[in-house]
Backbone as a chain_set.jsonl record, in Angstrom:
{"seq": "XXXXXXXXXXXXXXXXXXXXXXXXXXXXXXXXXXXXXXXXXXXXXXXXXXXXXXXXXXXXXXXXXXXXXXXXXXXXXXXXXXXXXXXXXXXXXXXXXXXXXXXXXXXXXXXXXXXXXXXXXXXXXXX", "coords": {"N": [[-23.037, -33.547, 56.692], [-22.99, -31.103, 57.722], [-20.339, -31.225, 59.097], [-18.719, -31.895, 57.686], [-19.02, -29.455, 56.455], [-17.575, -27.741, 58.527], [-15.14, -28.614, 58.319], [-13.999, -27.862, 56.051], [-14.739, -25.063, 56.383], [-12.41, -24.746, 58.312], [-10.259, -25.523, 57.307], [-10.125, -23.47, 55.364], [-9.693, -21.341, 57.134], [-7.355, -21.812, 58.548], [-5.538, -22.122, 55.81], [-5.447, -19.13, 55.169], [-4.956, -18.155, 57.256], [-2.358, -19.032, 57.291], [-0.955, -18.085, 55.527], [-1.104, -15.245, 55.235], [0.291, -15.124, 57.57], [2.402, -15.614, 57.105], [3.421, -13.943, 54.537], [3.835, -11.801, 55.879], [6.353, -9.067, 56.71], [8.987, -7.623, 57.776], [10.016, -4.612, 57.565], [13.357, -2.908, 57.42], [15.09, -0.024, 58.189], [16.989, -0.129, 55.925], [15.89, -1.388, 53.883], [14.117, -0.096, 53.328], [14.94, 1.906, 52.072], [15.932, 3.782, 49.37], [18.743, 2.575, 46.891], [21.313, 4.263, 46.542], [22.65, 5.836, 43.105], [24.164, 4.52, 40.524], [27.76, 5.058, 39.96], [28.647, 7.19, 37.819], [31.51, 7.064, 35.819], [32.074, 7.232, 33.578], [32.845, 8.937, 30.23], [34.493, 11.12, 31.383], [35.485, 14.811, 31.626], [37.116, 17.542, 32.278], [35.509, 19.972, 31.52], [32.663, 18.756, 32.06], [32.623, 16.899, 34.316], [34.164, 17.457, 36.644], [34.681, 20.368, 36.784], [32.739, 21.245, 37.887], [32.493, 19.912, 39.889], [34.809, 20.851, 41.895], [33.818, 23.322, 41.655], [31.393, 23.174, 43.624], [32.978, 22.688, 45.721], [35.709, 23.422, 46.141], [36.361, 25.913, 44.481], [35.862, 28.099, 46.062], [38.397, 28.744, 47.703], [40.128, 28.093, 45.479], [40.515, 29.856, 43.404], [41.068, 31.801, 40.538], [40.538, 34.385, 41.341], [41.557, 34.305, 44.113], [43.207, 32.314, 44.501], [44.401, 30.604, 46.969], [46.954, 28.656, 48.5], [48.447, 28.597, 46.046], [47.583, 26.997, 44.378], [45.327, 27.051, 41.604], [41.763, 26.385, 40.643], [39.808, 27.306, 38.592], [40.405, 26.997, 36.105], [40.744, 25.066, 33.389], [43.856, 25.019, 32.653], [45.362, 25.878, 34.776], [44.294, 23.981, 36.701], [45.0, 21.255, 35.692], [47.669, 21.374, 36.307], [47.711, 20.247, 39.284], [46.558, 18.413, 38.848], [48.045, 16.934, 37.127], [50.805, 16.538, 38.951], [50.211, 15.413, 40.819], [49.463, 16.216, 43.27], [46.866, 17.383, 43.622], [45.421, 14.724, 43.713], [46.636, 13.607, 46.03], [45.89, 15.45, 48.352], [42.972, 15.773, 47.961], [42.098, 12.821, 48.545], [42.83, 12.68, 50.967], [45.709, 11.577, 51.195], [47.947, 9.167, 53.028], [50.393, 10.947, 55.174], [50.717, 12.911, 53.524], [50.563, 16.543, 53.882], [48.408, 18.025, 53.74], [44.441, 18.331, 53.427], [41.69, 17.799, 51.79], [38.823, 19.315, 50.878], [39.812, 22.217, 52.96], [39.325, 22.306, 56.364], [36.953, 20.985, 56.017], [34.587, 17.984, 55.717], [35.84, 14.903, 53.98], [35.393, 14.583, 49.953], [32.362, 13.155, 48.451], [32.399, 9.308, 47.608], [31.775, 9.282, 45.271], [32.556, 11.082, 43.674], [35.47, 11.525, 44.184], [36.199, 9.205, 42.674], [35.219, 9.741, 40.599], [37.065, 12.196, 40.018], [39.325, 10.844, 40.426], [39.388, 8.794, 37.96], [39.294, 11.106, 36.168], [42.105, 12.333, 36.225], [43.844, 9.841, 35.742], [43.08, 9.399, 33.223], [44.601, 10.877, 31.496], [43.717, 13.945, 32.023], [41.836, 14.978, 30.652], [40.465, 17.848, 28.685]], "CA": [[-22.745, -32.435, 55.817], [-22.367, -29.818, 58.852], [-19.016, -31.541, 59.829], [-17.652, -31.398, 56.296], [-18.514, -28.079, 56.165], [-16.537, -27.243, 59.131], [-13.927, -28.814, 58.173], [-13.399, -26.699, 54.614], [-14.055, -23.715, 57.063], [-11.768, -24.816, 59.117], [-9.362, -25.524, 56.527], [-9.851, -22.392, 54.745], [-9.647, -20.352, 58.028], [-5.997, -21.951, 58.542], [-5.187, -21.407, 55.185], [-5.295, -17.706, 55.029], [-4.133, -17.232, 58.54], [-0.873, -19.441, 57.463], [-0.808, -17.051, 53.836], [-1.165, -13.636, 55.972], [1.46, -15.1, 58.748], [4.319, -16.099, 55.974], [3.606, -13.039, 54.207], [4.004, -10.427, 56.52], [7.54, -9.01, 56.38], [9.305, -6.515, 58.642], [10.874, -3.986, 56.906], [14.06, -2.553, 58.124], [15.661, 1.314, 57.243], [17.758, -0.894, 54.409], [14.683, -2.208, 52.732], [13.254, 1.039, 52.867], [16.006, 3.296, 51.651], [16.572, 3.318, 48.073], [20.181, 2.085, 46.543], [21.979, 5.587, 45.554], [22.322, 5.684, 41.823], [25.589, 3.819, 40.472], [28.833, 6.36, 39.966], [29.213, 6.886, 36.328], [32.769, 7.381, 35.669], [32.271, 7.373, 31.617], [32.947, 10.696, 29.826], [34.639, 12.112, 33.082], [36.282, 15.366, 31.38], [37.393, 18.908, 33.016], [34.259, 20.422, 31.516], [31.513, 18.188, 32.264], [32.03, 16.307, 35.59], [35.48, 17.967, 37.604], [34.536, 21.417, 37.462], [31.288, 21.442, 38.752], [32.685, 19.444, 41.435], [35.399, 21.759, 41.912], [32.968, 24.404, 41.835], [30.75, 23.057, 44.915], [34.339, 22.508, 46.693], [37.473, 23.721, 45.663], [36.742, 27.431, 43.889], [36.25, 29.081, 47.308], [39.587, 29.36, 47.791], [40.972, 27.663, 44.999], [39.911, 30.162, 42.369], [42.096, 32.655, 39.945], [40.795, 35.545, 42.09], [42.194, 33.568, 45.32], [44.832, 31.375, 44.448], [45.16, 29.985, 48.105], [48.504, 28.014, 48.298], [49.08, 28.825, 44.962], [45.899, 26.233, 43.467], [43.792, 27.305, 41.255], [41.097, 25.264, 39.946], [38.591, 27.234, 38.204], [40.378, 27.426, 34.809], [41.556, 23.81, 32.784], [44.937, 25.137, 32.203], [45.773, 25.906, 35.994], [43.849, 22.867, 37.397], [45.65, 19.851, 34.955], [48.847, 20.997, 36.981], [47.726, 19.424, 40.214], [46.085, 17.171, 38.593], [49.191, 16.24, 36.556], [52.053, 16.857, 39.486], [49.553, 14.415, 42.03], [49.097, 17.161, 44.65], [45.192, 17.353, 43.52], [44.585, 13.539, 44.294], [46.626, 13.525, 47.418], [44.879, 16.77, 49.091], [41.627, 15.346, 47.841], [42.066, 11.75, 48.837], [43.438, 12.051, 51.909], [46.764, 10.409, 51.244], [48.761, 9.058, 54.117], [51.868, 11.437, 55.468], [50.399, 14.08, 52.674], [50.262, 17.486, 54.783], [47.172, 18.704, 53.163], [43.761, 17.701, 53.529], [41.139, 19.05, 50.926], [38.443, 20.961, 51.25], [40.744, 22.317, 54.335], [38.35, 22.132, 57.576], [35.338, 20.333, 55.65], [34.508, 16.095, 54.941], [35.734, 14.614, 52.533], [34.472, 14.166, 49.032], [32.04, 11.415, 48.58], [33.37, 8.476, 47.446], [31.815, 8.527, 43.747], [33.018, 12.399, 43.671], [36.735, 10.947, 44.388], [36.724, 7.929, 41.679], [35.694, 10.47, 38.971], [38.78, 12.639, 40.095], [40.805, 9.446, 39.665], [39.085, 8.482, 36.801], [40.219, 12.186, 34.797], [43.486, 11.725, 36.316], [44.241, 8.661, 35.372], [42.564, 9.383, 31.756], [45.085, 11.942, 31.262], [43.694, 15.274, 32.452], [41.052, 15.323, 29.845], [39.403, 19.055, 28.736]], "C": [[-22.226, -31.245, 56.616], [-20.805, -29.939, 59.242], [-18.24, -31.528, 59.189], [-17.737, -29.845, 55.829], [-18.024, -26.997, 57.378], [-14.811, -27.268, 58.997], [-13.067, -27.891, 56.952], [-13.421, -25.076, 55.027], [-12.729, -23.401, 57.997], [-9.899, -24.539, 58.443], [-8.5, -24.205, 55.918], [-9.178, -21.245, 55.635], [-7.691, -20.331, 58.013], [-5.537, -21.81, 57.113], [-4.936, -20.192, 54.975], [-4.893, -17.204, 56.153], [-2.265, -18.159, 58.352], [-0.44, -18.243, 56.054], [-0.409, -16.045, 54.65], [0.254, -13.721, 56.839], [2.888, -14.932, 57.958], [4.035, -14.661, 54.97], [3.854, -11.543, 54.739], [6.054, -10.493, 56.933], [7.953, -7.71, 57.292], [10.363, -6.151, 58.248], [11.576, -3.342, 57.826], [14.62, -1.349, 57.213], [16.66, 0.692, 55.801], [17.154, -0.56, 53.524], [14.202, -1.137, 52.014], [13.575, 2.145, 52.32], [16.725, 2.765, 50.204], [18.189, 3.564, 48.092], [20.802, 3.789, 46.325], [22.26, 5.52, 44.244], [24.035, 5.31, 41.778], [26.514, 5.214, 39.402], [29.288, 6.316, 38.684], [30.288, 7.606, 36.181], [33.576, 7.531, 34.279], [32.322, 9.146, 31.732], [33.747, 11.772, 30.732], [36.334, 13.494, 31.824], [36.028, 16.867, 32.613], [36.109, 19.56, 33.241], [33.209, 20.393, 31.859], [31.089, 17.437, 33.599], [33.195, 17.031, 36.343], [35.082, 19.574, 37.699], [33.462, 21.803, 38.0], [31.866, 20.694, 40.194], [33.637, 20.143, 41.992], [34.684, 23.334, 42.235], [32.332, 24.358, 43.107], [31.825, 22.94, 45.867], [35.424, 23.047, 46.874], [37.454, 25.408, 45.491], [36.386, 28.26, 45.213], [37.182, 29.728, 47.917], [40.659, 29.231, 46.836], [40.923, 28.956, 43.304], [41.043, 31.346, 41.408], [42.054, 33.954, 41.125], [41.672, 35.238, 43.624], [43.583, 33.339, 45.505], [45.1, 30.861, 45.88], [45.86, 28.602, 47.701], [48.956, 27.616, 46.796], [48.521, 27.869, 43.7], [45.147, 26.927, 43.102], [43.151, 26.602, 40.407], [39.698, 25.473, 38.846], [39.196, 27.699, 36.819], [41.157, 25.741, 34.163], [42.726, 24.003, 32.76], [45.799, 25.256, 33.591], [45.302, 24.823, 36.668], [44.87, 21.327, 36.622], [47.242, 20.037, 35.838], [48.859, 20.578, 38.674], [47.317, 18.711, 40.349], [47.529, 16.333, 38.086], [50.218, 15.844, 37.899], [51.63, 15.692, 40.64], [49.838, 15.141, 43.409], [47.65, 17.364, 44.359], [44.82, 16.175, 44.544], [45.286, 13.296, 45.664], [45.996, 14.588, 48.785], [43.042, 15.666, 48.937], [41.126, 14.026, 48.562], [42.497, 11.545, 49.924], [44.335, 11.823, 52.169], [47.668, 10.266, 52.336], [50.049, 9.865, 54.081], [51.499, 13.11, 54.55], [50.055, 15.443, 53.763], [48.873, 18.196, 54.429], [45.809, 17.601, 52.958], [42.461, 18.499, 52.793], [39.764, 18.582, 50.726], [39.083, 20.545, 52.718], [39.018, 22.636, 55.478], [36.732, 21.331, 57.058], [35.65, 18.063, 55.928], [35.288, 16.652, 53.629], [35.063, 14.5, 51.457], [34.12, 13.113, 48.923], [32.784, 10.794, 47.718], [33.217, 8.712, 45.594], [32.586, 10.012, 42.975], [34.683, 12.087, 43.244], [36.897, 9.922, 43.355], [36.307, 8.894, 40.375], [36.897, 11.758, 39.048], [39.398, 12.019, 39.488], [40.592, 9.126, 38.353], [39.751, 9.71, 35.228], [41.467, 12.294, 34.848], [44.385, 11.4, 35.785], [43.473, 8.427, 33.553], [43.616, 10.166, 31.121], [44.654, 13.527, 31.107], [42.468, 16.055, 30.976], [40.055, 16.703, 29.427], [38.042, 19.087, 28.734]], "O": [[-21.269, -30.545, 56.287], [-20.133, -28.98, 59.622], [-17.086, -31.266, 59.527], [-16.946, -29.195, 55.146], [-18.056, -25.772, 57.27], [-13.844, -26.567, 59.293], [-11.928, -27.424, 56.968], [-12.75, -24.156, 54.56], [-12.204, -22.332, 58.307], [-8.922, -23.877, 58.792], [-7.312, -23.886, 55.869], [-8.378, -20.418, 55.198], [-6.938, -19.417, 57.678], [-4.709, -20.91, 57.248], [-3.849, -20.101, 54.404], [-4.503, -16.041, 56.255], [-1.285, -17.948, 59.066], [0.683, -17.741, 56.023], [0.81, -15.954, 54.796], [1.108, -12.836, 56.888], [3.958, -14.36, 58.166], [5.185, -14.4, 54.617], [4.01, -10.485, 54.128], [6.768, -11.441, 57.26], [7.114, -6.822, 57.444], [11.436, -6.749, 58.322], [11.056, -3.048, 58.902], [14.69, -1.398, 55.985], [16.835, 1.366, 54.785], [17.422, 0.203, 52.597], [13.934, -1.008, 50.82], [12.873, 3.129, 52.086], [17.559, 1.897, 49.946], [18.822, 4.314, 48.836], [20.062, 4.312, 45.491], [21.849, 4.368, 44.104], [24.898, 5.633, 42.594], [26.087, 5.966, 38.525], [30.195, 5.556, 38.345], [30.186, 8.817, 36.377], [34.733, 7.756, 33.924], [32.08, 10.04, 32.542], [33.598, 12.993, 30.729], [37.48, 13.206, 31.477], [35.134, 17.091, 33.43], [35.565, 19.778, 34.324], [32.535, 21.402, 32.066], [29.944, 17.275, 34.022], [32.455, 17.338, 37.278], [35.198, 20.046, 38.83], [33.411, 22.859, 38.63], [31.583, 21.03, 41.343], [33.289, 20.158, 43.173], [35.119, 24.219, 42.972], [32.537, 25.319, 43.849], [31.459, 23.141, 47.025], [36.012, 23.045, 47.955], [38.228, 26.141, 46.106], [36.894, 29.38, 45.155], [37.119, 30.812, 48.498], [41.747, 29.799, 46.93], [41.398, 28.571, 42.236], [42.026, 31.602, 42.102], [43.043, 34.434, 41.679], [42.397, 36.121, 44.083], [44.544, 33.763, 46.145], [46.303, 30.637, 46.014], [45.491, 27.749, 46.894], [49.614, 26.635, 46.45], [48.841, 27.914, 42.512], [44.31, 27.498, 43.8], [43.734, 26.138, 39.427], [38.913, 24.634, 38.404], [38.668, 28.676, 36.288], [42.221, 25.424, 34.694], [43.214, 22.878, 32.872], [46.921, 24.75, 33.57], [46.125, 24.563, 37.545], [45.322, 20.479, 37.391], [47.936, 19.038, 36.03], [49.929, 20.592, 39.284], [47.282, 18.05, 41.387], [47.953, 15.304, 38.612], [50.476, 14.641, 37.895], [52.504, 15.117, 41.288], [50.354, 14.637, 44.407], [47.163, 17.62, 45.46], [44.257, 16.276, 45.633], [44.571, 12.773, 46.519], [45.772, 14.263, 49.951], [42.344, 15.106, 49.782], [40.019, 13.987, 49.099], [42.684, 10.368, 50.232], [44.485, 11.699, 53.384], [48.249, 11.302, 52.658], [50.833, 9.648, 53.157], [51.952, 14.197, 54.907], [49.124, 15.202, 54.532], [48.473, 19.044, 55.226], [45.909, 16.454, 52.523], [42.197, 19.655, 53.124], [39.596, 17.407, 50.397], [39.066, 19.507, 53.378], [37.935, 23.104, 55.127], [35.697, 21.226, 57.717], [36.59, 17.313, 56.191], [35.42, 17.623, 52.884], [33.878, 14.271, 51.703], [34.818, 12.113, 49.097], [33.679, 11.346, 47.079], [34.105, 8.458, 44.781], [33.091, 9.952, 41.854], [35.097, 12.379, 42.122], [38.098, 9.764, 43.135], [36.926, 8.843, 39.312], [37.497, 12.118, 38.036], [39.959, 12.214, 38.409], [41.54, 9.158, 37.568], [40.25, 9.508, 34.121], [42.126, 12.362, 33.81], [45.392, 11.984, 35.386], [43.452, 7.368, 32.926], [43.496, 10.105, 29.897], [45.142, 14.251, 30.24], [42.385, 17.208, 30.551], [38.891, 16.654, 29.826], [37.45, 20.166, 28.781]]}, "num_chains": 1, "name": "protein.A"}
């Protein structure tokens, strides 16, 4: 009876040290860093998602009281013409050969910042 009940300790012992071994997991900064939230590009008008972003970026210099290089972005009626003319999305985006690079001395806008640009754009310049 002593030798069978080594053996179910024995058993048990390796059971829970093979459970503990296969369950232990080594997390890496990935695992541990939540996803960023996905880039909603619905509804994207002047009002509601472009001038707030415009606002944290652009109206510093881009603004009626400003006007640097002759952009201004903090009114719908002056902003749809560099949105329309595609001097907005090439300043903003980077675009190859484009002499302008926008915000001038900053990063770029993040990426989901930049696809709801394109997105009002390419919606037709929506108020």
């Amino acid at each position: 009876m002593k030798k069978q009940g080594h053996k179910v300790l024995s058993f048990l012992l390796y059971f829970f040290l093979t459970v503990i071994a296969f369950s232990c997991k080594y997390y890496n900064e990935d695992d541990l860093t939540p996803a960023p939230p996905p880039c909603d590009t619905t509804n994207v008008t002047y009002m509601n998602i472009i001038l707030p972003i415009f606002n944290a970026n652009c109206i510093v210099c881009h603004s009626t009281a400003i006007g640097s290089g002759g952009i201004i972005l903090d009114t719908y009626t002056d902003a749809k013409v560099p949105a329309q003319n595609g001097m907005l999305w090439n300043a903003v985006s980077w675009a190859p050969g484009f002499p302008f690079r926008m915000p001038k001395d900053g990063a770029q806008l993040p990426s989901c910042d930049l696809a709801k640009i394109k997105k009002w754009i390419d919606s037709g310049v929506p108020q």
